[in-house]
BAZADO-680959 format. One record per residue (C-alpha): x, y, z. Coordinates in steps of 0.1 Angstrom, whole numbers, plus 5000, padded with zeros to 4 digits. Example, Ala and Ser with C-alpha at 12.3 -4.5 7.8 and 13.67 -1.06 7.14 Angstrom:
BAZADO-680959
512349555078;513749895071;
This chain:
BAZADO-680959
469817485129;467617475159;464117595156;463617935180;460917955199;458718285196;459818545220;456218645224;454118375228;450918375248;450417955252;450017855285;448417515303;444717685296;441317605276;443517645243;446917415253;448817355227;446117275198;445617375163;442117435151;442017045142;442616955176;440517185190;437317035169;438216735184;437816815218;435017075214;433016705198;434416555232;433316795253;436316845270;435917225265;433517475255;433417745229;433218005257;436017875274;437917895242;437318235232;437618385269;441118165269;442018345232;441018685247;443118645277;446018565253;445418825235;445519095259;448518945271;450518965242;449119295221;451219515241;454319335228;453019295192;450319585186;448219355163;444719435175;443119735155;439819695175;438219425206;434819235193;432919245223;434519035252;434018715259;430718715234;429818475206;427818665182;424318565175;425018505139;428118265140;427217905127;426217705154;426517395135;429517565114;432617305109;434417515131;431917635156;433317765191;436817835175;438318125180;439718345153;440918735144;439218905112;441819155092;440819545093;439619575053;436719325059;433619465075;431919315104;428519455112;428219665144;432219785141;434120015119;436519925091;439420165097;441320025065;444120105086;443920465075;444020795094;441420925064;438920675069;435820785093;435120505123;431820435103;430120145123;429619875094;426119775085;426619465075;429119185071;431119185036;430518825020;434118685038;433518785068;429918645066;431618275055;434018285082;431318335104;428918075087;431917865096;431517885132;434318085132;434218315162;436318685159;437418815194;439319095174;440219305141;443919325133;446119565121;447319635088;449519915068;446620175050;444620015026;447419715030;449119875000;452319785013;454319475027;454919565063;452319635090;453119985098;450620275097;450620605112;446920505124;448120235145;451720255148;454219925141;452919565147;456119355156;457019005147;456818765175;459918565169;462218905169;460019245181;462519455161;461019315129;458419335112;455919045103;454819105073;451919255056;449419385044;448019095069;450619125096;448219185124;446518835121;449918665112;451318825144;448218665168;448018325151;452018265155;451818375193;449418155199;446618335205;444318175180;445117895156;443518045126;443018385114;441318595087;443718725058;443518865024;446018894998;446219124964;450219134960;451418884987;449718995016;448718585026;452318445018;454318725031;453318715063;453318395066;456618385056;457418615080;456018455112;456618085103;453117995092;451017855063;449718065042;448017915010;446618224984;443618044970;442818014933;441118384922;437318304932;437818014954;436118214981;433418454985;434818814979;433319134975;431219134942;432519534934;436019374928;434419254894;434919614883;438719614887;440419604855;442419334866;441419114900;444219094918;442819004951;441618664971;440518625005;442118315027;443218235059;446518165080;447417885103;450217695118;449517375105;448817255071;446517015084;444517365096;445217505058;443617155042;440017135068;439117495064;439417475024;437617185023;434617265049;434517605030;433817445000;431117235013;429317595018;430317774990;431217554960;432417754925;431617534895;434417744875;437317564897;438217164903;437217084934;439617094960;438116784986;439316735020;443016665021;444416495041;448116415035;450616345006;450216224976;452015894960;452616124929;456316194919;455916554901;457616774885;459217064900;460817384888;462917594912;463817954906;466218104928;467418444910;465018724912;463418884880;464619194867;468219094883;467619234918;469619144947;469018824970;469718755004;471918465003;470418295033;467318295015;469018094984;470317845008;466917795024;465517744993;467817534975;467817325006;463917235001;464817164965;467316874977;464716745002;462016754972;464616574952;465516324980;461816254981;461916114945;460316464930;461916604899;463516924904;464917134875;466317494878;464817744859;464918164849;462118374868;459218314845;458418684838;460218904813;461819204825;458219404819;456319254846;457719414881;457119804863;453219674846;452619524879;454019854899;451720064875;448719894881;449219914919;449620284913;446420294897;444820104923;446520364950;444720674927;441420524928;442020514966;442920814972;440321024947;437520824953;438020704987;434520854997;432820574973;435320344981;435220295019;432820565024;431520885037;433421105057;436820995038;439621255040;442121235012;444321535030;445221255057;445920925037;449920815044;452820965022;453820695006;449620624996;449820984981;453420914963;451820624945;448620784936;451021044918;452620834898;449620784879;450121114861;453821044851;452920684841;449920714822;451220704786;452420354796;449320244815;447220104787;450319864779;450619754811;446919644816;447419474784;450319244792;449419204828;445819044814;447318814786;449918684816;447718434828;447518214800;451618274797;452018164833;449917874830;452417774800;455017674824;453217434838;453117184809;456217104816;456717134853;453817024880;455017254905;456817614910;459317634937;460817954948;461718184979;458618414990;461018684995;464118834987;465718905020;464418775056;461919015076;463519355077;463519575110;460519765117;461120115106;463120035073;459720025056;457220235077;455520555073;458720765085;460720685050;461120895027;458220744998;460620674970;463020474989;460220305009;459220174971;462420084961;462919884988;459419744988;459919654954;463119494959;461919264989;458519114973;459819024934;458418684942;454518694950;452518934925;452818704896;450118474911;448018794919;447818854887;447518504867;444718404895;446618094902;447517944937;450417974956;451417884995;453917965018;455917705036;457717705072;460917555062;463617805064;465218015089;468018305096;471018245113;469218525138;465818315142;464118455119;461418315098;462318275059;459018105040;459317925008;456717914981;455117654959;452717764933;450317544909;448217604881;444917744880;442217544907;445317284915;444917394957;444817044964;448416934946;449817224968;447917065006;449516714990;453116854989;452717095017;452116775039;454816565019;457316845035;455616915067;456316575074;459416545059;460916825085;458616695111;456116925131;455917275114;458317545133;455117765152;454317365164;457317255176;458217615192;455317585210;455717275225;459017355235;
């Protein structure tokens, strides 16, 4: 089918044009445009399109470059969006929560601080569902953000306010963070690339140490994987971790022929949208066309994961909503966190026989996971079960239970790698019969970020320019 174009889209014939973030380096060396020009042409676009998607959560000051962005950063002068869980000194973290205090922030948390020693420049926070413990960007705090190929939908979450600017156009690269999903789904949501780094690949809050199981990675999305490749590799010229292979600069396929399992049937037997079958059996024939192996496999996760994984988000909910004062602060009230916060943090109680079982299995997974790739190089699968659902069908207004159930149901796919550490991306390739955005997923073992960049441009090219390109030169 046709690629659809966004129905909100901010590009225009302005400082920004067309460009990803690659491009836009290019000409900032040139001097064919400044780095004022090309946040005060982000913040126009911006402005234009947040009453359409509702993504901004708060303005950084307008127009401004703040004092302590990298001048000599590989990205200096580009624009960019930071998501609402990451502090960034002189504004409040909001945590997309009613129950969190507008607390002006200190000082920057260690990923905001690398984006910025990046040259990264924020013109905005985004939006996000409270304490992004959920898959859809919905919070009775900000309202719905809305996908900007179909404004009925939903884009995503818990990073659905970045995904939302970056697809319209308004930047070409945006903060996200992901401790279930909330990098891929997004992306696979709003037609974007969305690679879920290797646990540790990138500066993080040291407190997360403490978890009993860390679960969460910081990362960005774009719309080109060319974008995805340069900022892993100019972030690891700053921050380098000696426990992971290095990932290098990337730059294209490799001659490799690999291995390639593909799971289409969800684990635990839930339903799947048929059109997200086709989409991704359809990337499994162009893998195979390409001279790649591809063998059909069962979900590798026994039928105890999706309930150990749902426990441990519960737990993660509890400490939320009991210790949210030393959690994100003074002035936290617990009486006005969402329903559906307050409906996981409950289940604690009825669960907690079968906690210490959970934790058990879900920290011996990683070295089961890792098992499948000795025989395969690569894991393909869909991101999600069905495409984007219609705002609403997962917001604050449903009834908590079936707001899990259906949660549950939509996002089999991404916590395994949130829980094994290992990488995983999101790829453009699919759509609805309606236009809408269907992602697929590769994951790779344990540091391997780079095989993923190799295939990711393998198919990029493949299809030709990714769907968020070609729309927008349409």
């Amino acid at each position: 089918m046709t690629r659809p174009s966004p129905t909100v889209h901010a590009v225009r014939d302005d400082a920004l044009g067309e460009d990803d973030a690659c491009a836009l380096r290019d000409r900032l060396a040139a001097r064919e445009v400044s780095p004022h020009e090309l946040v005060q042409a982000s913040v126009a676009r911006a402005r234009e399109v947040n009453d359409a998607l509702n993504a901004v959560a708060a303005w950084v000051e307008r127009g401004s470059v703040p004092s302590d962005v990298g001048r000599d950063g590989a990205f200096s002068g580009i624009p960019t969006v930071l998501k609402d869980n990451e502090d960034l000194a002189g504004y409040p973290t909001t945590q997309g929560s009613r129950a969190v205090r507008d607390t002006v922030a200190a000082q920057h948390t260690p990923a905001v601080a690398h984006m910025l020693q990046l040259g990264l420049v924020p013109l905005a926070k985004t939006t996000l569902p409270e304490f992004g413990l959920t898959a859809v960007t919905e919070s009775s705090r900000f309202g719905a953000t809305r996908n900007p190929y179909h404004p009925g939908h939903t884009p995503g979450g818990s990073s659905g306010g970045t995904a939302a600017l970056v697809a319209a156009g308004v930047v070409p690269i945006g903060h996200a963070n992901d401790g279930g999903g909330s990098i891929r789904i997004p992306a696979s949501c709003c037609g974007l690339v969305g690679l879920k780094p290797t646990r540790g690949r990138l500066p993080d809050r040291p407190e997360l140490r403490r978890l009993p199981i860390g679960i969460t990675t910081q990362g960005v999305l774009t719309r080109s994987v060319r974008d995805t490749a340069r900022y892993y590799a100019e972030s690891e010229r700053v921050f380098r971790p000696t426990n992971l292979p290095a990932i290098g600069q990337v730059s294209g396929p490799s001659a490799a022929r690999l291995r390639v399992a593909l799971v289409t049937k969800a684990p635990h037997g839930l339903a799947m949208d048929p059109e997200v079958v086709e989409q991704t059996v359809a990337v499994a024939g162009l893998l195979d066309r390409l001279g790649h192996g591809v063998e059909a496999i069962e979900p590798p996760v026994d039928e105890r994961f999706g309930p150990d994984f749902l426990r441990y988000w519960q737990l993660l909910a509890s400490g939320l909503q009991h210790a949210g004062a030393a959690i994100v602060g003074p002035g936290f009230d617990r009486t006005r966190t969402e329903a559906f916060t307050q409906y996981l943090s409950s289940r604690v109680a009825v669960d907690l026989p079968l906690l210490p079982g959970s934790l058990r299995r879900l920290r011996r997974l990683a070295h089961r996971h890792e098992s499948v790739f000795a025989s395969y190089d690569l894991v393909l699968s869909p991101v999600l079960a069905q495409p984007p659902p219609e705002v609403g069908d997962l917001g604050p207004s449903v009834d908590p239970r079936t707001q899990l159930l259906r949660l549950v149901q939509w996002t089999t796919f991404t916590p395994l790698q949130n829980i094994s550490g290992s990488p995983a991306i999101s790829l453009p390739l699919g759509w609805s019969r309606r236009g809408l955005p269907i992602g697929v997923q590769l994951a790779a073992p344990f540091g391997h970020e780079r095989r993923l960049l190799e295939m990711a441009y393998e198919l990029e090219q493949a299809v030709g320019r990714t769907p968020a390109q070609r729309a927008q030169g349409e």
